[in-house]
C-alpha positions in Angstrom: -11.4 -32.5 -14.2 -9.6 -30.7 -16.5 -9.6 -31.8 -20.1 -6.0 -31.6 -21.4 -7.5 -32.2 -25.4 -8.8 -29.0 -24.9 -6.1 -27.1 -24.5 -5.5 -23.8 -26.4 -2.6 -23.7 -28.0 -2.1 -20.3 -29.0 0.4 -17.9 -27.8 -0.3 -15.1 -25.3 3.4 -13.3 -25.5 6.0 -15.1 -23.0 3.4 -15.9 -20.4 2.1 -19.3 -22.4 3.6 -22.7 -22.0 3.6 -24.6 -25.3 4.2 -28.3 -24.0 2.4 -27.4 -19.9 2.8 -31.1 -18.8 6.4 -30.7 -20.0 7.8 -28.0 -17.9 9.8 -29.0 -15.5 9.2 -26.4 -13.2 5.9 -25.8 -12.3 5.1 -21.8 -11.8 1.9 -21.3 -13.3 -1.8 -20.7 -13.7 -3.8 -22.9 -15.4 -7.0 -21.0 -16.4 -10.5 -23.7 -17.1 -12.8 -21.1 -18.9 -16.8 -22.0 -18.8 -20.0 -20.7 -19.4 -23.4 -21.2 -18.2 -24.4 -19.4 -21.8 -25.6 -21.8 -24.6 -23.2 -22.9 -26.8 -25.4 -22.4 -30.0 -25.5 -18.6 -28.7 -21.6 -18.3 -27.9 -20.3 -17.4 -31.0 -16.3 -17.1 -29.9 -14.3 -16.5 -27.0 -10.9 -14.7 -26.9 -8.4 -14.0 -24.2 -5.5 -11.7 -23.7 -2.4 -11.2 -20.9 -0.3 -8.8 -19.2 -1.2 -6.4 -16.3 -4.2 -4.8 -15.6 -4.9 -2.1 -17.3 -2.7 -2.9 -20.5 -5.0 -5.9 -21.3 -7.8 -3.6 -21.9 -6.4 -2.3 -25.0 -4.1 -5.5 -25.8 -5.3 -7.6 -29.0 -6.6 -11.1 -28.3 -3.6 -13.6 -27.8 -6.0 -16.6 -28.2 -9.3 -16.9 -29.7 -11.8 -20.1 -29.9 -15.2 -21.0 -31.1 -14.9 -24.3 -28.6 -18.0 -25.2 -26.1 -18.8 -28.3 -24.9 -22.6 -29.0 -24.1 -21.5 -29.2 -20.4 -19.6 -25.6 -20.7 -16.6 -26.3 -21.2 -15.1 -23.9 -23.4 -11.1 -25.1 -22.9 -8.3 -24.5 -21.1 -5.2 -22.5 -21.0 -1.3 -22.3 -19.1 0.2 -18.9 -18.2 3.7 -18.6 -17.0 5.7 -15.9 -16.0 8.9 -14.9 -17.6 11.8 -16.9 -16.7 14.0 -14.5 -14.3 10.2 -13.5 -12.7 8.8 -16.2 -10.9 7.0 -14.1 -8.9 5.7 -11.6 -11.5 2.2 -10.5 -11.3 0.2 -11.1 -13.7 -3.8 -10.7 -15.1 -5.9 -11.6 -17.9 -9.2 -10.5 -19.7 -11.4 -13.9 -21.1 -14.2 -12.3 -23.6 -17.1 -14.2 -24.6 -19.2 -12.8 -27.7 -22.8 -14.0 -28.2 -23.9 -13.8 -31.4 -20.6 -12.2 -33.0 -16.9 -13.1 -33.8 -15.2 -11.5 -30.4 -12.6 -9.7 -32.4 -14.9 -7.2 -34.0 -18.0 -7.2 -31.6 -15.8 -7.6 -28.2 -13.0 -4.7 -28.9 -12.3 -2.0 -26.1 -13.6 0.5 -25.4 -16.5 -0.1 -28.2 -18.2 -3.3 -25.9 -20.9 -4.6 -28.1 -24.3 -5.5 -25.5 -23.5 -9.1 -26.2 -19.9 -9.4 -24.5 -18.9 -11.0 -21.2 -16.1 -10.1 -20.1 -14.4 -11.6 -17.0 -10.9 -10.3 -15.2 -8.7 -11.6 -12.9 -5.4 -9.7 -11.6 -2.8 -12.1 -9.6 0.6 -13.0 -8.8 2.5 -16.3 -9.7 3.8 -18.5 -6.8 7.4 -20.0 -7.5 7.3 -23.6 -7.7 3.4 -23.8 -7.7 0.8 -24.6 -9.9 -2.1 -23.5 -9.2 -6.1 -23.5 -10.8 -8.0 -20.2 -11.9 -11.7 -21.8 -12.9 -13.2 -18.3 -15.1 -16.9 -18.7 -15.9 -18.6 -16.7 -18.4 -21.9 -16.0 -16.8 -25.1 -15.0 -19.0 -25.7 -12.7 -16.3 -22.6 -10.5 -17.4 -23.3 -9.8 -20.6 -23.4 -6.1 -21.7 -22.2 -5.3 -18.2 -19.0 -3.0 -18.4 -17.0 -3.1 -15.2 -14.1 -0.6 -14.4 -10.8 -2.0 -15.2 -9.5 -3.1 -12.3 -13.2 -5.0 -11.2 -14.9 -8.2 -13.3 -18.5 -8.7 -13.8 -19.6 -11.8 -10.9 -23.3 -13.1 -12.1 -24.1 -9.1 -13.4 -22.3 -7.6 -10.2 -19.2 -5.7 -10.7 -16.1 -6.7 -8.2 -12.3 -6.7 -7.8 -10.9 -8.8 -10.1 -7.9 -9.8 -7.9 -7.5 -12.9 -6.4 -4.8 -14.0 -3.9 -3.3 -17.1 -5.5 -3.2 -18.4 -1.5 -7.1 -19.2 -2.3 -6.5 -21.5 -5.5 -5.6 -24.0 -3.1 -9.2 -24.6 -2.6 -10.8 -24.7 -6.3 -14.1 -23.5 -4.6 -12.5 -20.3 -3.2 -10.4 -19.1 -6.4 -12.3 -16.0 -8.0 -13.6 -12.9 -7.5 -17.6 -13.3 -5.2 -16.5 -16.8 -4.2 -15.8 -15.3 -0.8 -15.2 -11.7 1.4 -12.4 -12.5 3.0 -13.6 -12.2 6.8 -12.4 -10.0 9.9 -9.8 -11.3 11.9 -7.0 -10.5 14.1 -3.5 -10.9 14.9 -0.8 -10.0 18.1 3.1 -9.8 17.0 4.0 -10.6 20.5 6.8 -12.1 22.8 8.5 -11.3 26.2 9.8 -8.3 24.9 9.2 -4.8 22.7 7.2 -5.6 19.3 6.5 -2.6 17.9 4.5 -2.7 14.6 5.4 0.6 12.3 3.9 0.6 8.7 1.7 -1.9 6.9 1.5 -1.4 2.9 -0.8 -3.7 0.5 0.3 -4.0 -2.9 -2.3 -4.2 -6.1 -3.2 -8.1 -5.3 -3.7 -7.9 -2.5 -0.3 -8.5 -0.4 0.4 -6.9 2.6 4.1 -6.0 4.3 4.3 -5.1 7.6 7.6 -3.8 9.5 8.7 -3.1 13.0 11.6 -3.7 15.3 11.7 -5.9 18.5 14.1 -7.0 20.7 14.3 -10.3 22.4 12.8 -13.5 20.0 9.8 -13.2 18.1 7.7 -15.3 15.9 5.5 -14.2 13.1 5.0 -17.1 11.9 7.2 -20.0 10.4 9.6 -19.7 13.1 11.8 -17.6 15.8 13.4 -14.1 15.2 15.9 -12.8 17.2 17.5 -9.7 17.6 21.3 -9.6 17.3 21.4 -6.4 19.7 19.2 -3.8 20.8 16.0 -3.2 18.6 15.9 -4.9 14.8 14.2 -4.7 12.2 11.5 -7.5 11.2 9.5 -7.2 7.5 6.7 -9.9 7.4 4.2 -10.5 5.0 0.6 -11.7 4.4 -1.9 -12.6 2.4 -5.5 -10.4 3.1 -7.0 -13.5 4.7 -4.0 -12.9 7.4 -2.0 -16.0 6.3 1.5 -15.2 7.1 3.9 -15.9 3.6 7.6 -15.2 4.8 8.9 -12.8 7.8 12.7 -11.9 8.3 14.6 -9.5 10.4 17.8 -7.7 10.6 19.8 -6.0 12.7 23.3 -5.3 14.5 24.7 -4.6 18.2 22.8 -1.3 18.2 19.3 -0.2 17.9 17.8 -0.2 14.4 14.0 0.7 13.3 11.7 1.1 10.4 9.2 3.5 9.9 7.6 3.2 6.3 7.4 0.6 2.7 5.9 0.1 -0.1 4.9 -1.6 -2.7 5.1 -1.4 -6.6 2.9 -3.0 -9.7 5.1 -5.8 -9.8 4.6 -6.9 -5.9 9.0 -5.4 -5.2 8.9 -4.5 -1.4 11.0 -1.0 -0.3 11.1 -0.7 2.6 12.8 2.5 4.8 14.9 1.7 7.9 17.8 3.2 10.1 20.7 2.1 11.6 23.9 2.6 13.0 27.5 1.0 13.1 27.8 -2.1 10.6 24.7 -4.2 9.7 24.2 -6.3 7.1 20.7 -6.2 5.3 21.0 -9.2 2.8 23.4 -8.3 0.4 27.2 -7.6 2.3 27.6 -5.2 5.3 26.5 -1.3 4.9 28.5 0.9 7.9 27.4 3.9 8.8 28.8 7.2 8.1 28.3 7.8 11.4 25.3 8.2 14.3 22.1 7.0 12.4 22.0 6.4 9.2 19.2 5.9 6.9 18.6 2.2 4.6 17.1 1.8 1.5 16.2 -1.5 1.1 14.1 -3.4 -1.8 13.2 -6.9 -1.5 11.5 -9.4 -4.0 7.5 -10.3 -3.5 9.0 -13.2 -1.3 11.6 -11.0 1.0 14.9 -11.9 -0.5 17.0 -8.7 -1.1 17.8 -7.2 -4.1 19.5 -4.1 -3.3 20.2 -1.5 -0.2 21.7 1.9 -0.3 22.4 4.1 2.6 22.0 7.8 2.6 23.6 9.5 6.2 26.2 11.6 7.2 28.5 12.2 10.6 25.5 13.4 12.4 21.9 11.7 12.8 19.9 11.1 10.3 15.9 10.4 10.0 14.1 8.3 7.6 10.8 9.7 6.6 8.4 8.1 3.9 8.9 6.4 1.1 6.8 5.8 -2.1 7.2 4.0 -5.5 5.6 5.4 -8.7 4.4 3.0 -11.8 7.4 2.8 -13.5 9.3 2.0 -10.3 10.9 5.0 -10.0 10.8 5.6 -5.9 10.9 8.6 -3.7 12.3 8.7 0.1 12.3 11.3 2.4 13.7 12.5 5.9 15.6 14.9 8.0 19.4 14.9 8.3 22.0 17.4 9.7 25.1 18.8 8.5 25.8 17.0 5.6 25.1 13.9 4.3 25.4 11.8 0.8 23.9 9.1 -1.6 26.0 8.0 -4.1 28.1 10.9 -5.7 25.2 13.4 -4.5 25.8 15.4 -1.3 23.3 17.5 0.6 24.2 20.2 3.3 21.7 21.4 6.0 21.0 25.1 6.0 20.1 25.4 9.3 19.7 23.0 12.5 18.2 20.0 10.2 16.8 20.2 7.3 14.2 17.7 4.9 15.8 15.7 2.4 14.2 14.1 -0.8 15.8 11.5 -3.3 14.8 9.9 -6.4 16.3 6.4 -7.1 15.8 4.1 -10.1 14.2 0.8 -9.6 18.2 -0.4 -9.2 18.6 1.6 -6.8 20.9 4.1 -8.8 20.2 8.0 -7.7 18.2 10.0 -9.6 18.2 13.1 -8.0 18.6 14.6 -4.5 17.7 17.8 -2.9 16.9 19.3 0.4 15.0 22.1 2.0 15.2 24.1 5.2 16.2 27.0 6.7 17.7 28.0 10.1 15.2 25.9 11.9 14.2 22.2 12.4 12.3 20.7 9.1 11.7 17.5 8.0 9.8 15.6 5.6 7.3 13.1 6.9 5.2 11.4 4.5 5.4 10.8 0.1 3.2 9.5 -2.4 3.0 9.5 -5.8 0.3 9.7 -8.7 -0.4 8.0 -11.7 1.5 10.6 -13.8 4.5 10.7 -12.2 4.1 13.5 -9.8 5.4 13.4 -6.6 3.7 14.3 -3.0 5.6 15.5 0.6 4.6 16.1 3.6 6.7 17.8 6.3 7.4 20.9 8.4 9.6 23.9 9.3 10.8 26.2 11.2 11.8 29.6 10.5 11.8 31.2 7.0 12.5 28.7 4.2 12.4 29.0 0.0 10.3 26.2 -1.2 11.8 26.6 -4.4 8.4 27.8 -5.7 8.7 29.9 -9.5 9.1 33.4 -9.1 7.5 36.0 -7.6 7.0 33.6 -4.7 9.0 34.1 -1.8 10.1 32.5 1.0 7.5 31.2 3.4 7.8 32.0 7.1 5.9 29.8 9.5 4.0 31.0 12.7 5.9 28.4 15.0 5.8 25.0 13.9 4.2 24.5 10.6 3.0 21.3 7.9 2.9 21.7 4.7 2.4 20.0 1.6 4.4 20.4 -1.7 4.6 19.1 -5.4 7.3 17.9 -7.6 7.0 16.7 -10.8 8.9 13.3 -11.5 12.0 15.2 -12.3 12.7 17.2 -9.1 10.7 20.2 -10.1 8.7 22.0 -8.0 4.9 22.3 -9.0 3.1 23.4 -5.7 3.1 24.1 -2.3 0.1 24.6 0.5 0.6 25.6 4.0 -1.0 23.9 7.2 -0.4 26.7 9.7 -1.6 27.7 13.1 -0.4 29.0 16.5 0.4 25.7 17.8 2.3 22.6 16.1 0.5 21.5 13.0 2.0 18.2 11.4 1.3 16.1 8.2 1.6 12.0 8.9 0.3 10.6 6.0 -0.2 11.2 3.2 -2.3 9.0 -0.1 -3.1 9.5 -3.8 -5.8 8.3 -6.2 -6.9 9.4 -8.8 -7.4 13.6 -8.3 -7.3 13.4 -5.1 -4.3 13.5 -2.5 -5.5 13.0 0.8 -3.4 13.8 4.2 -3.9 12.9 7.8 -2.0 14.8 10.9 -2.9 17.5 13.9 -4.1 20.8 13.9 -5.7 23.2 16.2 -8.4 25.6 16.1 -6.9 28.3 14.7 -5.1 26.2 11.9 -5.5 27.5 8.5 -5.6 25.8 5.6 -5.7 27.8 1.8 -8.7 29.6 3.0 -9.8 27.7 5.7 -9.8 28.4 9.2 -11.0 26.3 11.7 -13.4 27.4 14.1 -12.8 27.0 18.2 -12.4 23.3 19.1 -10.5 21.4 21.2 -10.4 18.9 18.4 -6.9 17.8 17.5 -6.9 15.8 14.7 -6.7 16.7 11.1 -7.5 15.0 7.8 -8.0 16.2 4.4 -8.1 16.6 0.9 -6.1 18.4 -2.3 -7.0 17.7 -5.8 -3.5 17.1 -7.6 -3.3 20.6 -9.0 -2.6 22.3 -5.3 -6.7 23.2 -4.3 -8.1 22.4 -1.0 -11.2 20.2 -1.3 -12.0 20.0 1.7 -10.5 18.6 5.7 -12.1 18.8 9.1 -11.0 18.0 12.7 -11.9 15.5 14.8 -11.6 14.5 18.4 -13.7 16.0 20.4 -13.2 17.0 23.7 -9.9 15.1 24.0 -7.4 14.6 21.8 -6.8 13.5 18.4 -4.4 12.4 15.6 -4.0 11.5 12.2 -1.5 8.9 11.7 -2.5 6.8 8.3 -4.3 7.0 5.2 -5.7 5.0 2.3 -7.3 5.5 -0.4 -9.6 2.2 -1.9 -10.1 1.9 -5.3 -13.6 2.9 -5.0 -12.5 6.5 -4.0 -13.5 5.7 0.0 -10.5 6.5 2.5 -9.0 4.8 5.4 -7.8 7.0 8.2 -6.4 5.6 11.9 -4.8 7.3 14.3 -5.6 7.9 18.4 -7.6 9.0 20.5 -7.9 10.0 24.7 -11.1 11.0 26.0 -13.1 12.1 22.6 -14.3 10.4 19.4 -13.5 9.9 15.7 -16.0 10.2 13.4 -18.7 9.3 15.8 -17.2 6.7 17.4 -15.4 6.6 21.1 -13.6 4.5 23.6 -16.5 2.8 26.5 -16.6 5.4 29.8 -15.0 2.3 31.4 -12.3 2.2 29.6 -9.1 2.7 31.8 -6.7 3.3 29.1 -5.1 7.2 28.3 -4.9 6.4 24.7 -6.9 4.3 22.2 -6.5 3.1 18.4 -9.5 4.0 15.4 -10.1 3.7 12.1 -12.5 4.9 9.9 -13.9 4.9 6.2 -15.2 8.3 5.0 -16.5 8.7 1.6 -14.8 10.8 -0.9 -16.0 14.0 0.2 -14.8 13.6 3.9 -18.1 12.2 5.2 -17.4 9.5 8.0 -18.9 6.2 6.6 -18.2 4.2 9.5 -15.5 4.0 12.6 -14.6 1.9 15.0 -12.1 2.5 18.2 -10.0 -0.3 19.6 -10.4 0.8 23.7 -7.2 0.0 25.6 -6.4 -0.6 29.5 -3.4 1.4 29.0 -2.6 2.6 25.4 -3.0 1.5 21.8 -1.6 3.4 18.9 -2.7 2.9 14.9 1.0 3.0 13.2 -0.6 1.7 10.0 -3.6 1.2 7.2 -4.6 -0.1 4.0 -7.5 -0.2 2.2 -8.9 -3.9 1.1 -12.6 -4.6 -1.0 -15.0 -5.0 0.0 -15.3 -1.8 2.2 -13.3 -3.3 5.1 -9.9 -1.9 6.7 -7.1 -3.0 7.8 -4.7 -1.2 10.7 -1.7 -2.2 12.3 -0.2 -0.2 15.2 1.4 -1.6 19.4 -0.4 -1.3 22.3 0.1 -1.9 25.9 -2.1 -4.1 28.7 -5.1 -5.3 26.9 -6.6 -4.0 23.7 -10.5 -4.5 23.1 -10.6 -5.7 19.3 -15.0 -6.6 19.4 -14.5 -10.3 18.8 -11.5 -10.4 21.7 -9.3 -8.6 23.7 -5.4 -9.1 23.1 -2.8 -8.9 26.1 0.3 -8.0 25.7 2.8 -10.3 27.0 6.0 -8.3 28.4 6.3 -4.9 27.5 4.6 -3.0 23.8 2.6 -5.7 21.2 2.2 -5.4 17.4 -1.0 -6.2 16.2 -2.7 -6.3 12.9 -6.3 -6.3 12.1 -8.5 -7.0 9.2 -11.5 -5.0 10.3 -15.3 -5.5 8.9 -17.9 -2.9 8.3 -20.3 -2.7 11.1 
């Protein structure tokens, strides 16, 4: 039980209640620190709050010499500031043995005597809800990165979904690995599951569009006309926290979201006519038009912006840096604005890319093309700011690279991958070019690396690289941030391949799905038996491009990966549709009418 006389008092910023069993509202986290150290050794204890990372370097809010015989060293309320109930939110608890923790226990000077225990999280609204912290004797001296805590001397992620506080036994890092499981977005109709995105603590978003009703969870969607939009989302156990949908008389889709340090949702759609997103009707310019929408943690609305002209227009990718600044882009033709800003199409379509504040107010806006057909196709963003696209062209087209480049012609249908920094300008640019079509799907960042996933051939080049004969097809790969090839590779075999998603894990291992026909990825391949044409695989491959492990989902008709993220743990997770039955190891889902969703937390063999 937790002893209330014990409480510690002092502030930690805005996130501390003075009077806990006052507030009237109850969003918050009511941290019980303990140790299994002795008391008499424990000299003092200190914590400190914010967001992972900052804390590291954040002076101790609270500090205490307290400890109880039994452990108990006290107790403590965090709450989020009052317009963000659903903030998120971590903290760094610091025991010192043998030393006063605010000389012996200061970053990045550890003494061999400190503990140190993290947790990152979100708050619920309206929830209360217990983080027990214990001080192990085992942790001491042991310096995890910042975004792990030390479990019994073992280093782990130090997020925890605040879904497993419900159960006191289940609420920290090494109480449990979350295990496999499996779910089918299914109904009479078309459920076709498009992007999945996980956000820092865990949270995952998935989008799609179906037609007909479906239920994701808490109760029935229904499309209003032709294909809508549905954004659900989960915790990494699987447990479904809100879904909604949107849509008008026409067809509408999704294709990617994202997520940003403070657990906002963007998400990237297109429609046509009138349709109203959440917040008042948006009507098209005309043909398709592309949405910008952004949503809170828990799916209401906050803003939408639509970027289109008279002709169609194509949403891409979109990606959201640290400090919220996000990045879409697309194709369009002839012209098309956002805001004030205009963009006109060189040639037959041309890529677009836009820069919007975390209001939603443009930034910037360019495009590049040239007589051809280009379009941009997957974004991400680094630590620093810069900004990563994917795409490809036709023809002759200026990149916008500094003099004495010039403009880049392709060799038919060519990928490529370019650089801006945070302010539009352009740092980079590397071709992915062959004979055939090459294409860029994905595309991920962490740390140095940028890491891409799409299809090449056997004569695509890459900087220096030229692939060798193969009737391999698909294509992933690696930059560093500064423009150099590190390495890629095909894969496939004898049948076909492609690259549809990537991950990157925050130990530096990355998630890559995609399809197959009749060969393998990464040493894995659909049974002999299997009647399907096309079938779904992931795969973790270790920094350098070396497969760790794969798995491929056979079908009895076809089964595409549309989407990945990378949990703890060394696990995956993919999301995609498939049709007839789909052959997921523990069970094989059916699809009910025509295309399923489905979404899969998938274990290490």
């Amino acid at each position: 039980m937790v002893n209330h006389s014990r409480l510690l008092r002092a502030g930690l910023t805005a996130l501390v209640c003075a009077a806990p069993l006052g507030c009237l509202d109850p969003t918050e986290a009511f941290v019980e620190i303990s140790t299994n150290s002795s008391c008499g050794d424990l000299d003092s204890t200190g914590i400190t709050a914010g967001l992972l990372g900052e804390i590291e370097t954040r002076p101790y809010g609270t500090t205490t010499s307290l400890c109880q015989n039994n452990g108990e060293i006290g107790s403590i309320v965090l709450l989020p500031p009052e317009s963000e109930r659903e903030a998120p939110f971590a903290f760094k608890v610091v025991g010192s043995l043998g030393a006063p923790v605010e000389t012996a226990c200061v970053a990045p000077a550890y003494g061999p005597g400190c503990i140190i225990a993290r947790r990152a999280m979100r708050f619920v609204p309206h929830n209360s809800f217990r983080v027990p912290v214990r001080l192990s004797q085992a942790c001491a001296g042991v310096l995890c990165p910042e975004a792990q805590t030390c479990v019994d001397g073992t280093c782990q992620s130090a997020t925890v979904d605040p879904i497993d506080c419900e159960n006191d036994d289940e609420c920290g890092p090494g109480a449990s690995v979350p295990p496999a499981w499996q779910k089918k977005l299914g109904g009479p109709g078309f459920q076709m599951a498009r992007h999945l995105a996980q956000g820092d603590d865990g949270t995952l978003v998935l989008t799609g569009h179906f037609d007909g009703t479906l239920n994701l969870g808490d109760k029935d969607l229904t499309s209003k006309g032709g294909n809508d939009v549905f954004i659900a989302s989960y915790s990494q156990e699987g447990q479904h926290r809100w879904s909604t949908s949107f849509g008008g008389a026409l067809d509408e889709d999704v294709t990617r979201a994202a997520i940003d340090a403070k657990g906002a949702m963007y998400v990237l759609a297109q429609f046509q006519q009138t349709v109203d997103f959440g917040g008042g009707p948006l009507v098209s310019a005309g043909g398709h038009d592309v949405a910008i929408l952004k949503l809170t943690s828990w799916g209401k609305l906050e803003w939408s912006v639509p970027f289109g002209g008279a002709l169609t227009d194509v949403p891409g990718a979109i990606a959201v840096g640290a400090d919220g600044n996000i990045y879409v882009v697309g194709q369009f033709n002839g012209s098309a604005a956002i805001g004030s800003k205009t963009l006109t199409a060189v040639g037959e379509s041309d890529l677009f890319v836009l820069s919007l504040t975390p209001s939603g107010s443009v930034r910037w806006a360019k495009s590049i093309g040239g007589l051809g057909h280009d379009s941009g196709t997957a974004a991400a963003v680094d630590a620093a700011g810069n900004v990563y696209v994917a795409g490809y062209f036709e023809g002759t087209v200026d990149f916008g690279l500094p003099m004495p480049a010039m403009p880049i012609k392709a060799t038919g249908s060519d990928a490529f991958v370019t650089s801006f920094d945070a302010d539009g300008e352009v740092r980079w640019m590397q071709l992915v070019s062959g004979a055939a079509v090459d294409r860029l799907h994905d595309l991920a960042v962490r740390g140095d690396r940028v890491v891409f996933a799409g299809r090449g051939t056997a004569s695509t080049r890459i900087g220096d690289q030229v692939f060798d004969a193969s009737d391999s097809t698909g294509l992933v790969g690696a930059f560093d941030t500064g423009g150099k090839l590190a390495w890629a590779n095909l894969f496939g075999g004898d049948g076909d391949g492609t690259g549809e998603n990537v991950a990157i894990a925050a130990d530096e291992s990355i998630v890559v799905s995609g399809e197959i026909s009749l060969g393998s990825a990464f040493g894995a391949s659909a049974p002999a038996t299997a009647p399907g044409t096309d079938h779904a695989f992931v795969a973790i491959l270790e920094r350098d491009g070396k497969p760790r492990w794969s798995k491929v989902f056979s079908s009895s008709d076809k089964a595409f990966a549309t989407g990945v993220a990378a949990p703890a743990h060394g696990f995956a997770l993919v999301a995609g549709w498939f049709l007839g039955e789909l052959d997921v190891g523990a069970e094989k889902l059916k699809s009910e009418g025509g295309l399923d969703g489905f979404l899969l937390r998938v274990a290490p063999p």
